[in-house]
ChimeraX commands (.cxc) that place a marker at each C-alpha (Angstrom):
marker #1 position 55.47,-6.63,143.19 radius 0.5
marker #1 position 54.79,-8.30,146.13 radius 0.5
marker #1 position 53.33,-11.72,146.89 radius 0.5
marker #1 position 53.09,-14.74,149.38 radius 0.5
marker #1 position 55.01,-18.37,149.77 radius 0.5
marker #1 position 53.62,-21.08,151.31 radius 0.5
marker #1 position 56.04,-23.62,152.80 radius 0.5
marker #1 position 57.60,-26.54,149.65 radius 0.5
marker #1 position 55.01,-29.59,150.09 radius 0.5
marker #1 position 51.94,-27.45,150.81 radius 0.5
marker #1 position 49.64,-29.55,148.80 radius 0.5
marker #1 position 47.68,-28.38,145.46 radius 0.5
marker #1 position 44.61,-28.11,147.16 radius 0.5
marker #1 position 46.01,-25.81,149.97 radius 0.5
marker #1 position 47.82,-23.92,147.36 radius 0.5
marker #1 position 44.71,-23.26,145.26 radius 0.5
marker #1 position 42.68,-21.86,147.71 radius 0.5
marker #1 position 45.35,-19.87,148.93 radius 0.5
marker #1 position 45.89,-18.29,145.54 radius 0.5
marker #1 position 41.93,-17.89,144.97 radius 0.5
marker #1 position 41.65,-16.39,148.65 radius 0.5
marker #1 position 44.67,-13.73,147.70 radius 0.5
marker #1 position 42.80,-12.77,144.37 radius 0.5
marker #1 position 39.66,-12.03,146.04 radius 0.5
marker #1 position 41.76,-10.00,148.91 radius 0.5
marker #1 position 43.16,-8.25,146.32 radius 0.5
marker #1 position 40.33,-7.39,144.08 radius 0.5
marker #1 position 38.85,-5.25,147.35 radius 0.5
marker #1 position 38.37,-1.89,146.88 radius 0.5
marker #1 position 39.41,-0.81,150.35 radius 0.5
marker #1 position 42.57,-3.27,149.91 radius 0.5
marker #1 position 43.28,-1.55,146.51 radius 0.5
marker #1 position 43.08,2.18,148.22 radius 0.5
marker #1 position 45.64,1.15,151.36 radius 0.5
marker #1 position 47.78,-0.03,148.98 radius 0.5
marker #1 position 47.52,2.72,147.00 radius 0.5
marker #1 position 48.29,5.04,150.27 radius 0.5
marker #1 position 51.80,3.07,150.32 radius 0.5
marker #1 position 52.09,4.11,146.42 radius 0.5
marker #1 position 51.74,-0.04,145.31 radius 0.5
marker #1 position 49.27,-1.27,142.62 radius 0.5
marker #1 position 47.74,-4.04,144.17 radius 0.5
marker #1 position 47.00,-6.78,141.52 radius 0.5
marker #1 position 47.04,-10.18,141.46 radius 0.5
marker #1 position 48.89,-12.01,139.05 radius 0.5
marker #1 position 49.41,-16.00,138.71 radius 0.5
marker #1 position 51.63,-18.28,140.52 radius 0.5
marker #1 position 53.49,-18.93,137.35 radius 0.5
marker #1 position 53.66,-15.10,136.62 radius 0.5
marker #1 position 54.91,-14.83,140.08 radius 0.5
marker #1 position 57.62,-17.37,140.18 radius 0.5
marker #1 position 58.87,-15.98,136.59 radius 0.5
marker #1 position 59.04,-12.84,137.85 radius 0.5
marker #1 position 61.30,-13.61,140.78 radius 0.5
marker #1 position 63.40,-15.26,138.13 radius 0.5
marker #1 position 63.77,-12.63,136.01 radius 0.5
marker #1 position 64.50,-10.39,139.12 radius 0.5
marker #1 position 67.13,-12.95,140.45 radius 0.5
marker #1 position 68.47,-12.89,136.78 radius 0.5
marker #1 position 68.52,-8.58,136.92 radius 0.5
marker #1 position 70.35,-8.58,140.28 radius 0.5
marker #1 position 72.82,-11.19,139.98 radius 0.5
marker #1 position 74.13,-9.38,137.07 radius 0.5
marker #1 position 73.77,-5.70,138.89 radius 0.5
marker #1 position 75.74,-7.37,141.89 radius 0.5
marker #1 position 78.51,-9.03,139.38 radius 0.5
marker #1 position 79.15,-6.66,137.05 radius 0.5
marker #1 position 79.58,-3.94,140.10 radius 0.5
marker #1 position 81.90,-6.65,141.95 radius 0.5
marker #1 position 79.39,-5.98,144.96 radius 0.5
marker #1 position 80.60,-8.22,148.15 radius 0.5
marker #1 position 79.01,-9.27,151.09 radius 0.5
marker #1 position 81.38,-8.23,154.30 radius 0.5
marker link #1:1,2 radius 0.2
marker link #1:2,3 radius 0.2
marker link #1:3,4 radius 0.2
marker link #1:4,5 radius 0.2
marker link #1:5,6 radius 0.2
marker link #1:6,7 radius 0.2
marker link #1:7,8 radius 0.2
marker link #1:8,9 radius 0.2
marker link #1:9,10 radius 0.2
marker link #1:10,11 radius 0.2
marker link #1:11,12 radius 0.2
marker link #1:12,13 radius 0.2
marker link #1:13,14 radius 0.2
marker link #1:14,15 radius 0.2
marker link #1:15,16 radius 0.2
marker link #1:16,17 radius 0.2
marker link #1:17,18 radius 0.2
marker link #1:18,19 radius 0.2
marker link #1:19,20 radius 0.2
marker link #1:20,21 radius 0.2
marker link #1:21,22 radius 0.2
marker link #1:22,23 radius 0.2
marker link #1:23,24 radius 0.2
marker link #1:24,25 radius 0.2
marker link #1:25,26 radius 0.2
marker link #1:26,27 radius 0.2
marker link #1:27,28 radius 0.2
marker link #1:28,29 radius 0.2
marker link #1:29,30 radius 0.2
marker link #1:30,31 radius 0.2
marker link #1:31,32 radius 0.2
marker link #1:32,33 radius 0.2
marker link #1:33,34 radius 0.2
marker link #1:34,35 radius 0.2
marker link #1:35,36 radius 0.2
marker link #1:36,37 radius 0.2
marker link #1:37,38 radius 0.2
marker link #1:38,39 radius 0.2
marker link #1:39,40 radius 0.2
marker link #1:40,41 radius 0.2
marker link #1:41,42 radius 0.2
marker link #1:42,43 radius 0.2
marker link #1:43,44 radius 0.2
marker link #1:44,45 radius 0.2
marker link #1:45,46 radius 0.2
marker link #1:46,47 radius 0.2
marker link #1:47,48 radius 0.2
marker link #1:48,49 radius 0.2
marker link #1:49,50 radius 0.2
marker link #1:50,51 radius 0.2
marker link #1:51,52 radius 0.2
marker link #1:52,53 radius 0.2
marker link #1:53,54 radius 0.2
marker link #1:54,55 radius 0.2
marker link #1:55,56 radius 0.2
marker link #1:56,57 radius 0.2
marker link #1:57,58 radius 0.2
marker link #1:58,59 radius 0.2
marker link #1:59,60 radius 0.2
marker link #1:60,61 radius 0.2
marker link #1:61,62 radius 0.2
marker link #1:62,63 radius 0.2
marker link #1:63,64 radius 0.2
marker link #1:64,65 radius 0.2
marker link #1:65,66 radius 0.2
marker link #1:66,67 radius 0.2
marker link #1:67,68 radius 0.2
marker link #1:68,69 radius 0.2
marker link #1:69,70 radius 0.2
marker link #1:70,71 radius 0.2
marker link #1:71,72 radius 0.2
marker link #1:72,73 radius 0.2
view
């Protein structure tokens, strides 16, 4: 999955358009068939679906990293 961030205090309206702007972007067939060329399903999901799937990814790796005792040199 891959999606945008806009900097912490961008305000609602800013936000909205920004998310309605990335939907249409994404919803275009030429966008759709260069992303397809890179072998990624471009869709557009929800801010909320986006920020809980970051969570659950943090969630997956922090538990990959700990229980392989992985360490940052």
């Amino acid at each position: 999955m891959v999606g945008g961030f806009l900097p912490t205090g961008t305000p609602k309206d800013i936000q909205e358009k920004y998310y309605t702007s990335l939907v249409k972007v994404m919803g275009d067939p030429e966008i759709k068939e260069r992303f397809a060329a890179m072998g990624v399903q471009a869709q557009a999901s929800t801010p909320d679906e986006f920020k809980a799937y970051l969570a659950s990814e943090n969630t997956r790796y922090a538990k990959l990293i700990s229980d392989n005792k992985i360490k940052a040199d």
